[in-house]
N, C-alpha and C positions, 0 to 999 in steps of 0.2 A: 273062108275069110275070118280071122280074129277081128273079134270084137273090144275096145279099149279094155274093159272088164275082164278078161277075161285072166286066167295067174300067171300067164306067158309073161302078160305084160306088166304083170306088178302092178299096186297100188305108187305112184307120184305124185309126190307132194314137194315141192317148191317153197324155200324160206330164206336161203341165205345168198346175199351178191354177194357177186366175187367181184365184179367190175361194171365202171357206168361208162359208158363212150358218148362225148359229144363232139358234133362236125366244127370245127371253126375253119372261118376263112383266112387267118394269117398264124400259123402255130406260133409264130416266137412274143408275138402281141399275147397272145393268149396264155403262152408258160408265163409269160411273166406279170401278167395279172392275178392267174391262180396260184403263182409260187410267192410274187413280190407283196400285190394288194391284200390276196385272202389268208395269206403264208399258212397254204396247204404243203405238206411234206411232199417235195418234191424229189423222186426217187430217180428218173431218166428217160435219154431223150434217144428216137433213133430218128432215121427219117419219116417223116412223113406225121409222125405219134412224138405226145408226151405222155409220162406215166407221173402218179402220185397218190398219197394214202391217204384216205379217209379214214380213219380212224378201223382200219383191216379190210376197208372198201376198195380198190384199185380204182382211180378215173385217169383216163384215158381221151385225150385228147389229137383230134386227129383232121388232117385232110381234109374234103371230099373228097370220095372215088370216082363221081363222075361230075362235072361242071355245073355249080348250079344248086348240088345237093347237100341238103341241110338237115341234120338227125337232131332233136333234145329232148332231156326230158329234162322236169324241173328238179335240180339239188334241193335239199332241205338241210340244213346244215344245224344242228342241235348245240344248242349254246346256253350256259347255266345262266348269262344276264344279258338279257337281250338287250336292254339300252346301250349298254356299256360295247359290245360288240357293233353293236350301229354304229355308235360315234368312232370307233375306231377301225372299223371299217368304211365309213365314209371318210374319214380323215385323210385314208392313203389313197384316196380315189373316185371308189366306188360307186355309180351314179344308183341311188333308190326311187321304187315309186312311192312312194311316204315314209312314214315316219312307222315305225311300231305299234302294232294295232293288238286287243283284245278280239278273237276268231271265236273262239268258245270256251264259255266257261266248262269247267267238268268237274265230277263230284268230288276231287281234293286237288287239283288245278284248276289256273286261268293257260288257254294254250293260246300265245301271244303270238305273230308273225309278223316280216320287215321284208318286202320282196327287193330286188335289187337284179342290175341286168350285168353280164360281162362285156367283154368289147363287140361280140358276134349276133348281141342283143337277145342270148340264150339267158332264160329268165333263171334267177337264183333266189333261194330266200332262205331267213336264218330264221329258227324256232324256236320257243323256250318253254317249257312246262312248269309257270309261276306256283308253290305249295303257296296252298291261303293257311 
């Protein structure tokens, strides 16, 4: 039996997505929050899946496969002014749980966050790394 370690199996090491998949329960509600509210670049649509770029990220929006079943993780979505993204992304919609918050200071930023839900109550937040 090979052991992970051993040179068969190479050293792995994991850094770049290629793509995020969240479950939602109505695709066209959902394309059209993430294409119309957040105007994520929306690339195409088959059945069942929407696709669109995150800045060379792929999300992928889809189905369930089986009744019931709900996949998310949290988006971060990296934004140079966070106020300014809040109000205009609340503007076209977007329901937030607050306002834009100070998370932690760090040694040449403040890293700010504004959580915010889609229609499927899959949580999203926008982040911003303020230079002091």
């Amino acid at each position: 039996m090979e052991s992970a370690a051993t040179p068969a199996a190479g050293p792995v090491a994991l850094s770049t997505l290629g793509q995020i998949g969240i479950t939602v329960t109505d695709l066209d509600r959902a394309t059209t929050f993430y294409r119309d509210t957040l105007r994520i670049q929306f690339l195409f649509q088959v059945p069942n899946l929407a696709f669109f770029d995150c800045g060379g990220v792929r999300l992928m929006l889809s189905l369930a496969e089986k009744s019931g079943e709900q996949f998310s993780s949290i988006l971060y979505f990296k934004v140079p002014d966070i106020q300014a993204a809040y109000q205009a992304i609340r503007g076209r919609g977007a329901v937030f749980e607050g306002e834009p918050h100070l998370v932690a200071p760090m040694p040449t930023y403040d890293l700010w966050m504004a959580f915010f839900r889609d229609p499927d109550r899959n949580l999203l937040a926008l982040m911003s790394e303020v230079s002091r």
